[in-house]
DODOMI-302567 format. One record per atom (N, C-alpha, C, CB): residue in one letter; x negated, y, z negated. Coordinates in steps of 0.2 Angstrom, whole numbers, plus 5000, padded with zeros to 4 digits. Each point is the difference from the previous one (the first is absolute). Glycine has a CB too. Layout:
aXYZ...
***
This chain:
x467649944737x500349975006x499549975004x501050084999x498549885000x499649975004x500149935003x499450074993x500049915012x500549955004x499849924995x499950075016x500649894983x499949944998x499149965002x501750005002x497949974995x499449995000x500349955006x499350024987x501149935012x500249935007x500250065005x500849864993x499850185005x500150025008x499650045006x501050004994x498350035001x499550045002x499649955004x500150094992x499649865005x499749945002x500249975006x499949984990x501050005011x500049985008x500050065003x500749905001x499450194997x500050035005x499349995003x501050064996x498749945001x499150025003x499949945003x499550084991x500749855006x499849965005x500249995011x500149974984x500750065013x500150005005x499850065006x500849924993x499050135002x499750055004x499349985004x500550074990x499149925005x499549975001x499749945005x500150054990x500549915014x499849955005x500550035005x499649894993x500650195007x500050025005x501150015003x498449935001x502050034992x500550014999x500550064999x499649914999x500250165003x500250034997x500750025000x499050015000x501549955005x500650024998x500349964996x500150065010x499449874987x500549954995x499950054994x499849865004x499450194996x499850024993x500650065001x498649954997x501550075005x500950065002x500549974996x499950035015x500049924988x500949965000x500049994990x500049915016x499250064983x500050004992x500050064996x499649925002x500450125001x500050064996x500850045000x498650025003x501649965002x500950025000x500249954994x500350025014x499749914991x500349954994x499750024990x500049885013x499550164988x500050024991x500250075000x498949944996x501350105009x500350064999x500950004997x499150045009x501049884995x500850004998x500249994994x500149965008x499450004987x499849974994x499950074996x499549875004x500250164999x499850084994x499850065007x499149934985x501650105017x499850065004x499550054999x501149995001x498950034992x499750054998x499349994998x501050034998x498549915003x499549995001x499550045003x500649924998x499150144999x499550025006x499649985002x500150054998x499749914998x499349965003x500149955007x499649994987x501049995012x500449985007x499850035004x500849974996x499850065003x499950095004x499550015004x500550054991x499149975003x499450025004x499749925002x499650144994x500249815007x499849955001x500349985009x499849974985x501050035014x500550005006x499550065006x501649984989x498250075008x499950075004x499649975004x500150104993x499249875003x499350005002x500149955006x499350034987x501149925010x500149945008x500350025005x500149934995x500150105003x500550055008x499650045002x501250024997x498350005000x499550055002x499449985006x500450034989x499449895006x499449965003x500549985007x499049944988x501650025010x500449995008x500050055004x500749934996x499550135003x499950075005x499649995005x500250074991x499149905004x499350035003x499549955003x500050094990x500549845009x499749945005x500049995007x500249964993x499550045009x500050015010x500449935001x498650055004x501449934994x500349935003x500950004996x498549925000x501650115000x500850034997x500250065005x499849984983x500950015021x500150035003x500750054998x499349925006x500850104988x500550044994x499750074998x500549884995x500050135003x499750074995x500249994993x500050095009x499849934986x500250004992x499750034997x500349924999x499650155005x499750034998x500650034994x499050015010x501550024993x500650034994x500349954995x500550095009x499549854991x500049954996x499450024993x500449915013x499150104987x499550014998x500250054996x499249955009x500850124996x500150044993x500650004998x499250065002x501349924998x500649995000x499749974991x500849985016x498849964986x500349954992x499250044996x500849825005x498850224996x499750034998x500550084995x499149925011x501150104993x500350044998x500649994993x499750035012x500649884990x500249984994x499749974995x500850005005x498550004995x499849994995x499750094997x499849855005x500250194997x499750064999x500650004994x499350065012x501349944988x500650004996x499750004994x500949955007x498850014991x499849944994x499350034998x500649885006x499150144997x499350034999x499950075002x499649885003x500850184997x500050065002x499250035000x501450014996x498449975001x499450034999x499249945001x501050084993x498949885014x499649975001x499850025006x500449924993x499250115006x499350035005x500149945005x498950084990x500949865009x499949935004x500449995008x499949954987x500850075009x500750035003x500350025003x499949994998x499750065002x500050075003x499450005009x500150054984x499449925014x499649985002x500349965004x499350034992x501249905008x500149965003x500350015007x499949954989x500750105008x500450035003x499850055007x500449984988x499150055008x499550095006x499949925005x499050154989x500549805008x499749955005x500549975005x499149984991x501750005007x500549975005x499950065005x500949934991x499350135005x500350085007x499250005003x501150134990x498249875008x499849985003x499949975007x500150044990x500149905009x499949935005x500550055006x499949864991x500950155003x500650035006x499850035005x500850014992x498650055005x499850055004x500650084998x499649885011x500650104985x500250054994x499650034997x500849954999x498650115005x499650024996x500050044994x499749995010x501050064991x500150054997x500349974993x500150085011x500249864990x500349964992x499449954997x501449995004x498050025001x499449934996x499750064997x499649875010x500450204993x499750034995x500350014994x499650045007x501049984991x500450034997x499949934995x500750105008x499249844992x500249974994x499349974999x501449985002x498150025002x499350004998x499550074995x500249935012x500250114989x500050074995x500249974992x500650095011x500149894991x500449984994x499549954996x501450015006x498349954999x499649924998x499650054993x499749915015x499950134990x499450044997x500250044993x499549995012x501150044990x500050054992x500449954996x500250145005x499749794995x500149954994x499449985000x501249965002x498550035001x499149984999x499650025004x500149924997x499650144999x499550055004x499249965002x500750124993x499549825004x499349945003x500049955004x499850024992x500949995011x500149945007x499749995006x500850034997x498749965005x499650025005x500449965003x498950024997x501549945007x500049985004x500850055005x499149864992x501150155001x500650065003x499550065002x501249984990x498350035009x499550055003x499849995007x499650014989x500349915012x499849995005x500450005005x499349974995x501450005003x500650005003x500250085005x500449904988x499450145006x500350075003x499550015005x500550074990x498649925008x499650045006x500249955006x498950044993x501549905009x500149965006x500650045002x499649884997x500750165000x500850025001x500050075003x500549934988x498850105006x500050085005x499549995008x499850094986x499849855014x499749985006x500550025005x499249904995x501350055004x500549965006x500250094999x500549814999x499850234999x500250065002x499650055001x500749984996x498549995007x499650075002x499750054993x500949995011x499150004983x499950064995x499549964998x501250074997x498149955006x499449964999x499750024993x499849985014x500250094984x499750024994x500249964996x499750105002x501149914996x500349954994x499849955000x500950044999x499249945007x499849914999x499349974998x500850005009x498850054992x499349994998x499850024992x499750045014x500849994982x500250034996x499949934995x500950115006x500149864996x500249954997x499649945001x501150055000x498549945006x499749945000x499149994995x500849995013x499250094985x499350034996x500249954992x499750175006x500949884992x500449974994x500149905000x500850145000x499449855006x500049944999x499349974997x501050005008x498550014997x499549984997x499750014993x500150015011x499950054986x499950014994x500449974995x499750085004x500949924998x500349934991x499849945004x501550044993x498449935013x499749935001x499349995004x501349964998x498450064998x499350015005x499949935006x499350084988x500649885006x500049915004x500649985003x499349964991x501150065008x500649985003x500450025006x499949984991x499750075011x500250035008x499750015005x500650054995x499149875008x499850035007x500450005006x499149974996x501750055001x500450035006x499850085001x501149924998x498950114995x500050064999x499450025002x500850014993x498749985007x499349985004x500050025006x499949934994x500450015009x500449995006x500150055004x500449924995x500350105003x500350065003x499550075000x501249934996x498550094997x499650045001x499650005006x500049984989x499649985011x499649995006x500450015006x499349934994x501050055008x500450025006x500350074999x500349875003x499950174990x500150065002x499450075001x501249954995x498250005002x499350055002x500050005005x499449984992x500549945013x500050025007x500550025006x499349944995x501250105001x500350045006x499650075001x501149954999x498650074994x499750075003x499449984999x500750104997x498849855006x499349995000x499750005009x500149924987x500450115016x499950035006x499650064999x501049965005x499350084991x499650064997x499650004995x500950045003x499049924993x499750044992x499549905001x501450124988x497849905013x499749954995x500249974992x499150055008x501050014990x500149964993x500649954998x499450114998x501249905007x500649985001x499949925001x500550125004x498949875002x499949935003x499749974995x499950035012x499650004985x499549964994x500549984997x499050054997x501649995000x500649984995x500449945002x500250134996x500049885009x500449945003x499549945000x500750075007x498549924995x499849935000x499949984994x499650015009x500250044985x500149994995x500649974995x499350075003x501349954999x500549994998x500449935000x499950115003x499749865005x500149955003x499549954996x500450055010x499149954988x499549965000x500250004990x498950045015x501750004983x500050014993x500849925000x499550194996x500749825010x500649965000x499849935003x500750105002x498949894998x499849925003x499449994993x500150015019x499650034975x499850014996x500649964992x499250125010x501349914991x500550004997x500749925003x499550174996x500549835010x500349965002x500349954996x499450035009x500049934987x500149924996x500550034994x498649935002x501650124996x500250014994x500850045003x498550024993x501649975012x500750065003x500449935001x499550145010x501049834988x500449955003x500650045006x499949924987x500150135012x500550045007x499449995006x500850114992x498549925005x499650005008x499949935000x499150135001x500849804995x499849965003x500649955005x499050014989x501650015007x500650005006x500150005005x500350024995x499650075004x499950025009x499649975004x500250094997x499149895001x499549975002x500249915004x499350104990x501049865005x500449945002x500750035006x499649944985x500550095014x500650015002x500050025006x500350024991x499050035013x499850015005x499549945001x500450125001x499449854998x499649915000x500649985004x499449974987x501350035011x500349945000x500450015010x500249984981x499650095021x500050025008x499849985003x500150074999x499449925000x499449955003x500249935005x499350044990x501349925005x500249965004x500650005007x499549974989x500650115009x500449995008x499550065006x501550004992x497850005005x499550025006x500249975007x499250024991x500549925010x500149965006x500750015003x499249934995x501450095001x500550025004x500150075002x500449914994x499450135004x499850075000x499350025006x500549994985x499149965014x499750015007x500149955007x499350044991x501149925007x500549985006x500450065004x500149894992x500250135001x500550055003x499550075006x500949974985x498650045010x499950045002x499750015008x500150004988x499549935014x499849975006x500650015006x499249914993x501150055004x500750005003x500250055003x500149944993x500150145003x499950075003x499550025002x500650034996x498749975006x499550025002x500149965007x499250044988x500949895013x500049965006x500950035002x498949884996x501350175002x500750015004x500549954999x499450055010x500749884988x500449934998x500450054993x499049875004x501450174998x500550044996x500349954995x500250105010x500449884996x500649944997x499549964994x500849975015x498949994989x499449964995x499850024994x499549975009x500350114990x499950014994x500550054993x498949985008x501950034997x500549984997x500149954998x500250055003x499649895000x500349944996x499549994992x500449945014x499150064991x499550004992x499950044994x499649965008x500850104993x499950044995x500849984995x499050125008x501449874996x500749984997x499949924999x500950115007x498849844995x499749954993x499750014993x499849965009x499850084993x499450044995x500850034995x498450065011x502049984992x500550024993x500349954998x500250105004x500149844999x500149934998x500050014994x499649935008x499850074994x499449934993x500050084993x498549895011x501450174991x499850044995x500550075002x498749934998x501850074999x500650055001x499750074997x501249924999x498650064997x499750094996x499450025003x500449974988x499249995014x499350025003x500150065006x499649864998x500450214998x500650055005x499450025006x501050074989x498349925011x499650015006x500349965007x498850014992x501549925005x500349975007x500450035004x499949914996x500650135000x500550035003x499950075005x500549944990x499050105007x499750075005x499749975007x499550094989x500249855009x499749945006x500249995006x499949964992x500850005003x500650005006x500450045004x500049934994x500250125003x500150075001x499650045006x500350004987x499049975013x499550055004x500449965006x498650044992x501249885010x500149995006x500649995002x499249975001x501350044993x500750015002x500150095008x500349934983x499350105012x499650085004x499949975006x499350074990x500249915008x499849995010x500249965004x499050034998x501449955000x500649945005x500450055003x500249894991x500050175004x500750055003x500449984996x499950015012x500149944982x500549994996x500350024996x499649945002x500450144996x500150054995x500349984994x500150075010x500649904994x500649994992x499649954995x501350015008x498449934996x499749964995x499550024996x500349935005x499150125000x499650034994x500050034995x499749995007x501150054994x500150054995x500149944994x500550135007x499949834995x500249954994x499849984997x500549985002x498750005000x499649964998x499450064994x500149895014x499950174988x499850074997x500449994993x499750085012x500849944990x500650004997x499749944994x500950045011x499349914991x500049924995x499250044993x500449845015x499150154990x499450064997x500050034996x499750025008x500850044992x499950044996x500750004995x499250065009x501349874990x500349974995x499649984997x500949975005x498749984997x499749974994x499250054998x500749865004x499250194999x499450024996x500350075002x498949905002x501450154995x500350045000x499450085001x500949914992x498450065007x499650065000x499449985007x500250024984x500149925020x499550005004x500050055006x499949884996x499650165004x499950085004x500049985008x499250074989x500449855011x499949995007x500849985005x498649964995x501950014999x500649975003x500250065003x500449914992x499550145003x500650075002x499850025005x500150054990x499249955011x499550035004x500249995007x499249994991x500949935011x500349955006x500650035001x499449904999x501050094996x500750014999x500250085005x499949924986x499850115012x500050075003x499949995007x499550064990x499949935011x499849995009x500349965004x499250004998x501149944998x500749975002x500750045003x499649924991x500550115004x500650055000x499750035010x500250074980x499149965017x500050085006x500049955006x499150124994x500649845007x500049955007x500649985002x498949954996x501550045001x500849974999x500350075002x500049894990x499750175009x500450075002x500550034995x499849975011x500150004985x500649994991x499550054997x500449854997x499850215004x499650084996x500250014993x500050075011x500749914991x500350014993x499849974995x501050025004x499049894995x499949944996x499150035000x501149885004x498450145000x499250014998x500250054998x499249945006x501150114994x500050074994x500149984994x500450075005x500049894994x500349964993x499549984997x501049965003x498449994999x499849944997x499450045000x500649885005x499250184999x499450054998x500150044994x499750005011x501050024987x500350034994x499749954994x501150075006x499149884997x500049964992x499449974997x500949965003x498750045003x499149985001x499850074997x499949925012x500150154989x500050054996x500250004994x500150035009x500349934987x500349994993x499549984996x501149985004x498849955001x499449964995x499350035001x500749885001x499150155005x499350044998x499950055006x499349904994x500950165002x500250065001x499550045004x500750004990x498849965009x499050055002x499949965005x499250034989x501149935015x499549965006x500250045006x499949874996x499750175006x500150065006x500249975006x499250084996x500749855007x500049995006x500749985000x498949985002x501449994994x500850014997x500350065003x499949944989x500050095004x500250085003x499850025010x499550044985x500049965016x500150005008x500249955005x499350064997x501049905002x500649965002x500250045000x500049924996x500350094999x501050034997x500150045006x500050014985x499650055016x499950045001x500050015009x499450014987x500349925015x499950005007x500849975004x498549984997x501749984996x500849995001x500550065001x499749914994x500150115001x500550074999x500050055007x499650004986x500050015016x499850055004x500449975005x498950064996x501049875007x500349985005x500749984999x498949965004x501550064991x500649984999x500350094999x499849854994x499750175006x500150095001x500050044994x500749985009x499249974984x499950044993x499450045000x500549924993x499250145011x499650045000x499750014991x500750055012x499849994986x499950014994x499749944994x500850085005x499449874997x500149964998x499249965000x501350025002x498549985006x499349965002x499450064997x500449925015x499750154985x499650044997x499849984994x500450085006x500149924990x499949984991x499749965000x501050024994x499049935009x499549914999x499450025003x501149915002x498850125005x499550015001x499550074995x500749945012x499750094986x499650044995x499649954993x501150125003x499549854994x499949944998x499449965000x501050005002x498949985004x499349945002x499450045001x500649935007x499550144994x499350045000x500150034992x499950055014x500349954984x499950024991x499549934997x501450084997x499249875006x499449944995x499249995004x501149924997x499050105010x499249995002x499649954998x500150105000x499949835004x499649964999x499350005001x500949965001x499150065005x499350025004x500150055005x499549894997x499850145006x500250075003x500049985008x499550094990x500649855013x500250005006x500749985002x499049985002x501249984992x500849985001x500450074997x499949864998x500150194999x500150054999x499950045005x499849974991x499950035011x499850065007x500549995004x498750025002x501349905001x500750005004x500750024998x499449915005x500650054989x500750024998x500050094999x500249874993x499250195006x500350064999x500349995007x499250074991x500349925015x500249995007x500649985002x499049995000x501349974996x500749965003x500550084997x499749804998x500050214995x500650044997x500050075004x499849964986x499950055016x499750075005x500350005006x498850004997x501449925007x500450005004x500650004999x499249955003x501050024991x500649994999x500350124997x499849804997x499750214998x500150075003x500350055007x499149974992x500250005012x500250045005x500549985006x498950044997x501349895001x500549985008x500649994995x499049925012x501050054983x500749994998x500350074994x499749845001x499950214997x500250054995x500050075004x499549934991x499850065014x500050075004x499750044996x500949985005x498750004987x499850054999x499149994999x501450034995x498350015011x499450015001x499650034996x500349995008x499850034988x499450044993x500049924996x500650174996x499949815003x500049924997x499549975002x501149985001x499250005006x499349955003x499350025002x500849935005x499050134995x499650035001x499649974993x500650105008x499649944987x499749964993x499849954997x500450065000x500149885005x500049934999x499349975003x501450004999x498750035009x499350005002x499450015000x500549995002x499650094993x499350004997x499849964993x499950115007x500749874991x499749954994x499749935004x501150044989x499349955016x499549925001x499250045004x501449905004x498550144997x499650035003x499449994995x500750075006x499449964988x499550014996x499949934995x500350145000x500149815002x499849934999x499749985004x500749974995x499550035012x499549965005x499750055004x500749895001x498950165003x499950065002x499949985007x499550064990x500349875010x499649975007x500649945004x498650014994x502049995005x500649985002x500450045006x499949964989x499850035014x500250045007x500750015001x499149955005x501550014992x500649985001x500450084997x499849855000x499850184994x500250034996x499750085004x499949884989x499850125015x500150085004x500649995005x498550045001x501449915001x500649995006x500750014997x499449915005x500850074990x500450024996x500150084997x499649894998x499850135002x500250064996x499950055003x499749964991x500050015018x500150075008x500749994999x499050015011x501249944989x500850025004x500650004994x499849935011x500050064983x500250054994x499850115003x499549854989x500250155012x499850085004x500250005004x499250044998x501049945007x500049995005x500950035000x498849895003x501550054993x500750014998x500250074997x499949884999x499550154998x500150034996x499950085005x499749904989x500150075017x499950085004x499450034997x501250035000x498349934997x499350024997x499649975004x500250014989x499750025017x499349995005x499549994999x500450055005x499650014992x499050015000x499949944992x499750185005x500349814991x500149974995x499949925003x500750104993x500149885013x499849925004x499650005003x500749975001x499050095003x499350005004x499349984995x500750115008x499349914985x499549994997x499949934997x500050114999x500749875000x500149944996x499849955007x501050054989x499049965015x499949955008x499250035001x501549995007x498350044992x499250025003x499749964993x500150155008x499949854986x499849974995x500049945001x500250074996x500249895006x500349925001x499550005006x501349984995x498550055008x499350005008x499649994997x500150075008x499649954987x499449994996x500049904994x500150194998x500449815002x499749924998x500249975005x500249984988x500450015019x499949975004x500350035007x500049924991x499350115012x499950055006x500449965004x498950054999x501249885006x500349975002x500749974999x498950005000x501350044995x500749974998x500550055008x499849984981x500849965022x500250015004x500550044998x499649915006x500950084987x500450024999x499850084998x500549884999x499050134998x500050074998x499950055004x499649954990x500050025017x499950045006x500750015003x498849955004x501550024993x500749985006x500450064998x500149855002x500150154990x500250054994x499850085001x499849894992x499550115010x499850075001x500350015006x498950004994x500949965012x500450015007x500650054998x499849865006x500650114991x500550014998x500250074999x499849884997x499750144996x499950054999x499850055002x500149944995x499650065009x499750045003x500550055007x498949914994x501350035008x500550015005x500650024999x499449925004x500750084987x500650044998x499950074998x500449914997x498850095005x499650074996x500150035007x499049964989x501150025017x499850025009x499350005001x500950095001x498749874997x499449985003x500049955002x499450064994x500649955012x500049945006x499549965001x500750055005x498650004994x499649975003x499649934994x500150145008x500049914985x499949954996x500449944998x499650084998x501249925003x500349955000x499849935004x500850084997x498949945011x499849985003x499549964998x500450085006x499049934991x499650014998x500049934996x499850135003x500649904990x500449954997x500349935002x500150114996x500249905008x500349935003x499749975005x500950044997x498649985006x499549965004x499749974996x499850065008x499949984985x499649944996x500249954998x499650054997x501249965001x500549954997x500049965004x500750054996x499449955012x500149955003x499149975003x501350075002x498249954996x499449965001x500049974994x499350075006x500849944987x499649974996x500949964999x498650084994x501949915008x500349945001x500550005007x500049994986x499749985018x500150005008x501049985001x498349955004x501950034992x500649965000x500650044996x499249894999x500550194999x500550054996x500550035004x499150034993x501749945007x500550015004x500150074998x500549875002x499450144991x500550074998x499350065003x500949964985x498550035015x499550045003x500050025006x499649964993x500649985013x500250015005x500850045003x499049904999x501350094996x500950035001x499850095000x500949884990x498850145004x499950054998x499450055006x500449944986x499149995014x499650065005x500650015008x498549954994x501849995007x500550015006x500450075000x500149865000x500150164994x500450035000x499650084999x500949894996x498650115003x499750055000x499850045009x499749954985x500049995018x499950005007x500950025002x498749895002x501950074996x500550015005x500350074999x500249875001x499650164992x500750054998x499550084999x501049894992x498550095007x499250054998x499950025008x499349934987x500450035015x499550005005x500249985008x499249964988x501550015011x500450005006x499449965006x501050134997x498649815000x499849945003x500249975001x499450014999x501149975004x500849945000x499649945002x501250075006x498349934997x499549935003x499749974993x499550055013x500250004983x499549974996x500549994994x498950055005x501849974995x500350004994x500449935001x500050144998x500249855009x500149925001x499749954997x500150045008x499349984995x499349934998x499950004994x499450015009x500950034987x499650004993x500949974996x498750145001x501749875001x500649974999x500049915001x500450135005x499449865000x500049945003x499549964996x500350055013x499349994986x499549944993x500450014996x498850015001x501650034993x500150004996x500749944999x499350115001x501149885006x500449954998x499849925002x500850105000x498649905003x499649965001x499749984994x500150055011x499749984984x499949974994x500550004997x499250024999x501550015001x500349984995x500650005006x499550044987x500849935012x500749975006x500550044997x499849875003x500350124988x500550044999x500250054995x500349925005x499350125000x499750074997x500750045004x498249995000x502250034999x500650035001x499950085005x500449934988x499150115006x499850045001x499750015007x500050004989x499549975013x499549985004x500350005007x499249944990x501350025010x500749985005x500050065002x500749914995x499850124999x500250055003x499750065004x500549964992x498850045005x499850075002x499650005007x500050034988x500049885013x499749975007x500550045005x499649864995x501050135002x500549995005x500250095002x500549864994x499350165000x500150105002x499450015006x500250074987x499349905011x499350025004x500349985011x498849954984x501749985014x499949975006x500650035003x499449904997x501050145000x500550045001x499750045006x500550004988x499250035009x499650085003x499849975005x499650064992x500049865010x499750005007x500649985005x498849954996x502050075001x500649975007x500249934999x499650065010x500149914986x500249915000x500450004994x498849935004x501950094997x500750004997x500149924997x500750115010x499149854995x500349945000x499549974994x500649985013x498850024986x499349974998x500350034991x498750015015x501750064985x499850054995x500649964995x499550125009x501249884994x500549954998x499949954998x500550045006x499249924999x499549914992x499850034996x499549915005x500150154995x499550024992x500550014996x498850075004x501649985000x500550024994x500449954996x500150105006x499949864998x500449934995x499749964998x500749995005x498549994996x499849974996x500150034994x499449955007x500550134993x499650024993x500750014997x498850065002x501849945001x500550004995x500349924998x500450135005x499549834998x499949934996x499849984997x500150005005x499250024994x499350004994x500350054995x498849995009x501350084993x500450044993x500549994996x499750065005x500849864999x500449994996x499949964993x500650025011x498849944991x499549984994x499550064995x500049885008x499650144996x499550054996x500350074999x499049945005x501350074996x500450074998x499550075003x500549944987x499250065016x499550055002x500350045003x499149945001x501450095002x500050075003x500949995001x498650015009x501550054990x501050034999x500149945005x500350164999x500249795002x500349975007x500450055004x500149894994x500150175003x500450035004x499450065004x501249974991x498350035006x499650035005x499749955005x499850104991x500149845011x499849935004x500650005005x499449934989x501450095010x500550015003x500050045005x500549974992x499250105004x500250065005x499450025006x500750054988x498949905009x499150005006x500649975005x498449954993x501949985007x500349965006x500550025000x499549934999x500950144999x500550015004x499650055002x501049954994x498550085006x499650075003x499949985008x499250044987x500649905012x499549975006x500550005008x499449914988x501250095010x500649975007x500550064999x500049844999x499650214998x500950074999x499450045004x501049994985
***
């Protein structure tokens, strides 16, 4: 059942000057004549396929493709080729889990297919499972040594994700590379691609238009020009994240998501559409729609931790405790590197101790980011008022005397011991503490509230506890707290009337910051005139 020598002839002709939906239309009109043709079949596939994958076609045919692929498999149950053809359509789809499954099938019909070899190492890439893929693109190379400087290719780029760590990894990658621009002349797939990203080049000048355009703020302007640019080339799916971005910074939400959206129709695996697409969602305050579109981005590559912490930073703020923990455990198991790691033990530690309550948790979470970064200051702060919470004094007291030793000068950690100390009843040290606070940052409202309160309620200096009041909401206007405790202090000197404005500022201010019971803000101003 092969194709007639004439009807193959116009098909390629008309393929070949660029007609490909007349060379479509010829391959129907011979399917009518003989249905069961597979060469058809598969010939019908392959043009729906190259149309799929033209930028300048704004359709999909991609299930067209395997559709008449699959009826040619009818006819050939056993053709590795077509098997192959098929894994390559679910490929494109972004059907990972079926491009495997029938690139398997390719291979246990011909255990010498390199290029279904290579196909899989591009397939386990796009899902993160980097050993296999380094696996299947070894095999590919071995049945076609000369014939793969994709698998080359990709090699080389998967040596250099762990050539951060290992010299010998980085030699492997420039080698790998230098084996693929070695082999290039002999790959008709790499010399494709190579034409194929050639043939971008000509919408550069519209692409750096555009891009001027948003760097100079002329938003509208470089909407217009990025939705010409799609005009001329519908598939070209970088125009579309483009457009999408200054859709973003216009405030435009609903279009950008659509334009993400359009993105990730026609290129099913592009991580960066998803990627916008998400931020879209959380900026638009749509928690639900960026949980979704981070689940699915998880589907296609399960290992990219900062996904996972996303998810997670979502979750929590939609109140899935449980839910932001697992993802944040998640992002610290893949561990990319050991400062993005430390924060996130840090973020999980928080989310432990303020959304779980449970302090042995974040206790441990902060000494895992500890023993990644030791000289991260953020990470003692953390982990006093992890003890602190915990009713472990002497332990916060050390973990804050330690943090003095890399940064003696830190206002906040003087301010913390203040703190501490003054819950320990040493006044004289809290004291001590919170003067320094307030030298080494002259502007510390909470340093000044706390020492006020120690002069007014300790030390029954209503003058000095004033003055130390009065700066504190003098740096911060709406410091609630600070209000209020102005207003106790001015109580005591008889100025009822002076005491009643404090008390309402600070219950005005508390109706936004939440800082102190309001029904204890009530019962000061009803104290005041009873």
């Amino acid at each position: 059942m092969t194709i007639t020598k004439q009807l193959e002839k116009k098909i390629n002709k008309e393929y070949k000057t660029g007609n490909v939906k007349n060379a479509i239309e010829l391959c129907q009109i011979g399917l009518q004549d003989d249905p069961t043709n597979a060469d058809l079949h598969v010939r019908l596939g392959d043009l729906y396929l190259a149309w799929h994958l033209d930028i300048y076609n704004s359709c999909q045919y991609i299930d067209e493709a395997i559709t008449e692929y699959q009826r040619a498999l009818e006819s050939y149950i056993d053709s590795a080729e077509i098997y192959f053809k098929i894994g390559q359509a679910h490929f494109f789809k972004g059907d990972l889990d079926k491009a495997i499954n029938y690139l398997d099938m390719a291979i246990s019909k011909d255990s010498k297919l390199a290029k279904a070899y290579y196909l899989l190492a591009e397939t386990y890439t796009k899902r993160a499972r980097f050993l296999e893929a380094s696996i299947n693109a070894k095999k590919a190379i071995k049945y076609a040594p000369l014939r793969n400087s994709c698998a080359h290719f990709l090699l080389s780029n998967l040596y250099s994700l762990s050539s951060a760590r290992s010299l010998k990894n980085w030699v492997l990658s420039q080698f790998e590379l230098f084996l693929s621009w070695l082999t290039l002349p002999f790959d008709k797939v790499a010399i494709g691609n190579v034409f194929r990203s050639l043939s971008y080049l000509k919408f550069f000048p519209m692409l750096v238009k555009g891009f001027y355009q948003v760097q100079t703020k002329a938003l509208n302007e470089a909407v217009d020009t990025y939705v010409e640019a799609i005009e001329k080339a519908p598939g070209f799916v970088p125009l579309y994240c483009l457009l999408g971005d200054v859709y973003r910074a216009l405030g435009h939400f609903d279009d950008a998501i659509t334009e993400y959206k359009m993105a990730i129709w026609l290129d099913s695996l592009n991580i960066s559409a998803y990627r916008h697409l998400c931020q879209a969602y959380e900026e638009q305050g749509d928690y639900d729609s960026a949980v979704e579109i981070y689940q699915k981005l998880i589907q296609i590559m399960p290992n990219m931790p900062d996904v996972h912490s996303n998810l997670a930073n979502i979750l929590y703020v939609k109140g899935d405790i449980q839910g932001a923990i697992s993802h944040f455990q998640t992002a610290v198991t893949l561990n990319p590197r050991k400062q993005w790691t430390s924060v996130i033990n840090q973020t999980l530690g928080f989310v432990y101790q303020e959304g779980k309550q449970d302090l042995d948790a974040a206790i441990s979470s902060y000494q895992s980011a500890y023993l990644l970064t030791p000289k991260d200051i953020d990470i003692y702060i953390n982990l006093g008022s992890a003890f602190y919470d915990k009713e472990d004094i002497d332990n916060a007291l050390t973990v804050y005397r330690n943090a003095l030793d890399l940064d003696p000068k830190n206002a906040q950690i003087h301010c913390n011991l203040g703190f501490l100390y003054w819950g320990k009843g040493d006044i004289d040290e809290a004291l001590k503490e919170y003067s320094l606070a307030i030298e080494y940052k002259p502007d510390y409202d909470i340093a000044y509230n706390n020492m006020g309160v120690i002069y007014l309620d300790d030390l029954g200096r209503v003058r000095q506890a004033i003055d130390l009041f009065k700066k504190s909401v003098e740096y911060n206007p709406n410091y609630a707290l600070a209000h209020f405790n102005l207003a106790r202090a001015i109580a005591i000197t008889g100025d009822k009337i002076e005491a009643a404005k404090l008390y309402q500022i600070a219950q005005d201010i508390n109706k936004v910051t939440n800082e102190i019971d309001p029904q204890e803000i009530l019962d000061k101003i009803n104290a005041l005139f009873n």
